[in-house]
C-alpha positions as CSV (number, residue, x, y, z in Angstrom):
1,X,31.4,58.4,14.4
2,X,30.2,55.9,17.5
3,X,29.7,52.1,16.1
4,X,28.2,49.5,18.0
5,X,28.5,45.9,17.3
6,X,26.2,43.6,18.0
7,X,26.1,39.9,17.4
8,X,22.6,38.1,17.4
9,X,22.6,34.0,18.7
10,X,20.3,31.5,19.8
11,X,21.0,27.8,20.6
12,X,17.5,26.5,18.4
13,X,18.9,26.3,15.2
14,X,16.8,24.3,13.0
15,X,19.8,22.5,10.8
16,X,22.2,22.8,13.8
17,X,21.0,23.2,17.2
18,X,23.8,24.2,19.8
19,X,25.6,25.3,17.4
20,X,27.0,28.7,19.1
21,X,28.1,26.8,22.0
22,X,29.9,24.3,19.7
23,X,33.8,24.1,20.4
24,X,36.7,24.6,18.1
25,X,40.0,25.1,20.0
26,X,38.1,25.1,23.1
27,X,36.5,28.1,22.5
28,X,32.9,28.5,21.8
29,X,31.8,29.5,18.0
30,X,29.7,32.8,19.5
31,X,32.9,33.5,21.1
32,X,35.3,33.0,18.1
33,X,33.4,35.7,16.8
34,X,33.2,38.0,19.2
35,X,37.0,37.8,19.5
36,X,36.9,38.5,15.9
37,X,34.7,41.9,16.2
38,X,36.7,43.0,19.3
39,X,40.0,42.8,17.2
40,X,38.2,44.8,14.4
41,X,38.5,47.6,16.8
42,X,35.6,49.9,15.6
43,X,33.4,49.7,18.7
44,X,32.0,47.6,22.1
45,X,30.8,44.2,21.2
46,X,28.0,42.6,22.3
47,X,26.1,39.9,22.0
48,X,22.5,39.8,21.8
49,X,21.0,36.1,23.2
50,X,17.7,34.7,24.2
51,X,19.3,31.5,25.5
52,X,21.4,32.8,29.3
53,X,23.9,29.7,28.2
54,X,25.2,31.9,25.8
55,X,25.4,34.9,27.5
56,X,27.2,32.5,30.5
57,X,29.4,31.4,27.7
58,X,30.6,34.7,26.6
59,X,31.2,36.5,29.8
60,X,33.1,33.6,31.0
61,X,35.2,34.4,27.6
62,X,35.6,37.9,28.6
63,X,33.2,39.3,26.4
64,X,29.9,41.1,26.8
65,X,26.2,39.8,26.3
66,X,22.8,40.5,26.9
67,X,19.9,38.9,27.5
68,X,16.7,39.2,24.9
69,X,13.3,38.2,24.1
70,X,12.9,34.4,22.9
71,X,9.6,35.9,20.2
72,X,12.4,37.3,17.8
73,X,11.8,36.5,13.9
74,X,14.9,37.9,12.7
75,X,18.4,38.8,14.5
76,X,17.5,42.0,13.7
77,X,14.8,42.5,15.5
78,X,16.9,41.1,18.4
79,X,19.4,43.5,18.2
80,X,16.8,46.5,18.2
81,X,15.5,45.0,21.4
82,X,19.6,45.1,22.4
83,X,19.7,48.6,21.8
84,X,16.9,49.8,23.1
85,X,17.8,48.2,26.5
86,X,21.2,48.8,26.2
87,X,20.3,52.9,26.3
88,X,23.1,53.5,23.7
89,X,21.7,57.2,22.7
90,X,25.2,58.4,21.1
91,X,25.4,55.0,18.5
92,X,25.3,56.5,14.7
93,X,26.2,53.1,13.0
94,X,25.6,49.4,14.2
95,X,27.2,46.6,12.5
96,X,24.8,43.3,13.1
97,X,27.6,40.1,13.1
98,X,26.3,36.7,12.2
99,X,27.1,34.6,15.3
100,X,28.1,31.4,13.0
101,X,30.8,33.1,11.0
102,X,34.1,32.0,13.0
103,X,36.4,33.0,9.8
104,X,35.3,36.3,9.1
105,X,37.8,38.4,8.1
106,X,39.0,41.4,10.1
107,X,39.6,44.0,7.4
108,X,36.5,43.0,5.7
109,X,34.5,44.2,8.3
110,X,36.8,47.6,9.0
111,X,36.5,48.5,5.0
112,X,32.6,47.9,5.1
113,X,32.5,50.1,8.0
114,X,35.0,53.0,6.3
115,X,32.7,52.8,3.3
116,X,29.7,53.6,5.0
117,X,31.2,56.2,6.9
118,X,32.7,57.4,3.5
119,X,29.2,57.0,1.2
120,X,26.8,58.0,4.3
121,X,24.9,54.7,2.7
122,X,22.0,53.7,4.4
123,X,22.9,50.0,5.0
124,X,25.8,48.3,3.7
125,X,26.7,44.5,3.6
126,X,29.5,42.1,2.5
127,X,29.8,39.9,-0.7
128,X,32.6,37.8,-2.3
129,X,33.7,36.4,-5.5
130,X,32.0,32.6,-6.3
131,X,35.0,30.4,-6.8
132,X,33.3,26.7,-6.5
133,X,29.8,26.6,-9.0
134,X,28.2,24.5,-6.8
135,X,27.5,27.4,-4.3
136,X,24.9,28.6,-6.9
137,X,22.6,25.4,-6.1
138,X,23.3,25.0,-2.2
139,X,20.3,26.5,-0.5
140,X,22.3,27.7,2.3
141,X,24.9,29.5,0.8
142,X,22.8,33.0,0.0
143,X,23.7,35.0,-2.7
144,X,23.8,38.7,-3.8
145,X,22.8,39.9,-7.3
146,X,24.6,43.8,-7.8
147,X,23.5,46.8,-10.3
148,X,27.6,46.5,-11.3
149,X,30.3,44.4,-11.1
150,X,31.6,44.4,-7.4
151,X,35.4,45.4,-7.1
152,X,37.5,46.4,-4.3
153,X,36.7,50.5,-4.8
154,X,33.4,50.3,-5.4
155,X,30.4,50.1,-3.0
156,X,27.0,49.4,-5.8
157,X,23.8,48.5,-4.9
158,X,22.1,45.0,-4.5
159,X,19.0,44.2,-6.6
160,X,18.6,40.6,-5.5
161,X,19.2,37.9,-3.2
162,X,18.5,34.5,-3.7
163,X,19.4,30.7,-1.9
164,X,19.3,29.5,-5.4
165,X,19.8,30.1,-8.6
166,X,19.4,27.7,-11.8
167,X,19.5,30.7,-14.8
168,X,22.5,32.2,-15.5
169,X,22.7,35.6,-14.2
170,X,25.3,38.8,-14.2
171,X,26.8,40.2,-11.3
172,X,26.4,37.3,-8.5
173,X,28.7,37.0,-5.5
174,X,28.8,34.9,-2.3
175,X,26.7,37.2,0.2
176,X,28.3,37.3,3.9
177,X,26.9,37.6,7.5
178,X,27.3,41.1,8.4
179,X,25.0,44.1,8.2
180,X,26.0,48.2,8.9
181,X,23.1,50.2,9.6
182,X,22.5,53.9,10.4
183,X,20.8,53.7,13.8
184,X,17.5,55.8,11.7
185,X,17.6,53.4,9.2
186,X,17.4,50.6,11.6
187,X,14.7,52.2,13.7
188,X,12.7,52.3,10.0
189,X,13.5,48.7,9.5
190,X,12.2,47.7,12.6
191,X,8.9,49.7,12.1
192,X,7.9,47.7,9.2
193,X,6.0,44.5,9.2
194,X,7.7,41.5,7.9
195,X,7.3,41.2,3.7
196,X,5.9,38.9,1.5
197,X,9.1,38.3,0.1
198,X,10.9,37.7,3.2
199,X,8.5,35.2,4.3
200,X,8.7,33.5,1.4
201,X,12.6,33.4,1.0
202,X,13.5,33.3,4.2
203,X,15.7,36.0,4.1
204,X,15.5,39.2,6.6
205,X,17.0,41.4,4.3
206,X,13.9,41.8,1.5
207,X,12.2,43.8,4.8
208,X,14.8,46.5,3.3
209,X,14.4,46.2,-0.3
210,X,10.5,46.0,-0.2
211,X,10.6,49.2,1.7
212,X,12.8,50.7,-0.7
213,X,15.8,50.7,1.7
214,X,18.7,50.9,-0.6
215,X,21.1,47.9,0.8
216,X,24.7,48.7,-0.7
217,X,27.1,45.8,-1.3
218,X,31.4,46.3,-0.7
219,X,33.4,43.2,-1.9
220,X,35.2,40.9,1.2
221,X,38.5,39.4,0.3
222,X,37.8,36.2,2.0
223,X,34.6,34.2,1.5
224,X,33.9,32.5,5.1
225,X,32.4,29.5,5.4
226,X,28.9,29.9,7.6
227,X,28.2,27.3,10.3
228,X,25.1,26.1,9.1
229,X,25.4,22.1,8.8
230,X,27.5,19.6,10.6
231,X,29.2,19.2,7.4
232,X,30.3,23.0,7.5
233,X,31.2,22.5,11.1
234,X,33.7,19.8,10.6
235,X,34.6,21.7,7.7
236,X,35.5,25.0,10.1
237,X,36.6,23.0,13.1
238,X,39.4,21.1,10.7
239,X,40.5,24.9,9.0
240,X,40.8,26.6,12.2
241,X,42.7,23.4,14.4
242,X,45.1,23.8,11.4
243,X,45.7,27.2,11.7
244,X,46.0,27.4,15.1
């Protein structure tokens, strides 16, 4: 089965702007992840940019960009633009990459992949355990509420998301950057207008549920910290200068 990654960026970020071109080790954060997604080894990478500074950065860095239309809402929409000019006919699945996730791990994104090859799902996604309580009230950590507990063999469906939660609720995890899509099920997505409830959340992925797109949810082993504040930056910059 032919799988195309593609990584959505733009430098306006309203909490962080720049931040894809911001260095860690002297490499860019869009091209941290891209060298992550190339080492996954499930298909060409690319990266879908309005801004040509990132796709400069990336080709510099070896990897492979293209430019797109500045009037996106949503990554999403960006990478159907991506498609469509890349001329990709022979793609069955696409696996949308945050371009502010630097940690993600490797075999998290090879077992989503294997377990929408194995369930046929429509879309699949990524979600971890909550360790630290405070996640629950910090608006920018986006969580995933499941029909079942999440474990490592099971791949259930996801009723909710939220930014944040005050009630007490079953079946919550950490949800992650990454989106696998049947290339018809993306093509549907795209067709619809943008819901209420993504408007009002601010979250792309109630265009699915609101369409009754079933979105299915495999657990990650590692919970990796989003780029989204300067705080989280110095937070990844100090992990990743250590481990290097």
């Amino acid at each position: 089965m032919k799988t195309l990654v593609i990584i959505p960026s733009r430098l306006a970020a309203t909490r962080l702007p720049g931040k894809p071109l911001l260095k860690i080790n002297g490499l860019s954060i869009i091209s941290h992840v891209v060298k992550r997604a190339v080492e996954a080894n499930i298909g060409e990478v690319y990266v879908a940019a309005e801004d040509q500074e990132i796709v400069k950065d990336v080709k510099k860095n070896g990897g492979q960009a293209i430019l797109t239309s500045s009037d996106h809402k949503t990554g999403t929409d960006r990478i159907f633009e991506a498609i469509n000019k890349l001329k990709k006919t022979d793609v069955e699945l696409l696996i949308n990459l945050q371009g502010d996730e630097p940690l993600m791990n490797i075999d998290d994104i090879k077992s989503l992949h294997n377990k929408m090859i194995e369930s046929k799902s429509e879309l699949g996604t990524l979600a971890s355990y909550i360790v630290d309580k405070k996640m629950l009230e910090k608006q920018s950590v986006v969580k995933v509420i499941t029909s079942e507990r999440l474990e490592e063999t099971n791949f259930p469906t996801a009723q909710s998301f939220e930014r944040k939660l005050s009630r007490k609720v079953d079946n919550v995890y950490h949800h992650l950057g990454i989106y696998c899509y049947r290339l018809e099920t993306l093509k549907k997505f795209f067709s619809f207008k943008q819901s209420s409830n993504e408007i009002k959340k601010k979250l792309e992925q109630f265009r699915a549920l609101d369409n009754h797109i079933k979105i299915n949810v495999a657990l990650a082993k590692e919970s990796p910290i989003g780029v989204d504040t300067e705080e989280d930056f110095v937070a990844i910059k100090k992990i990743m200068e250590y481990k290097n």
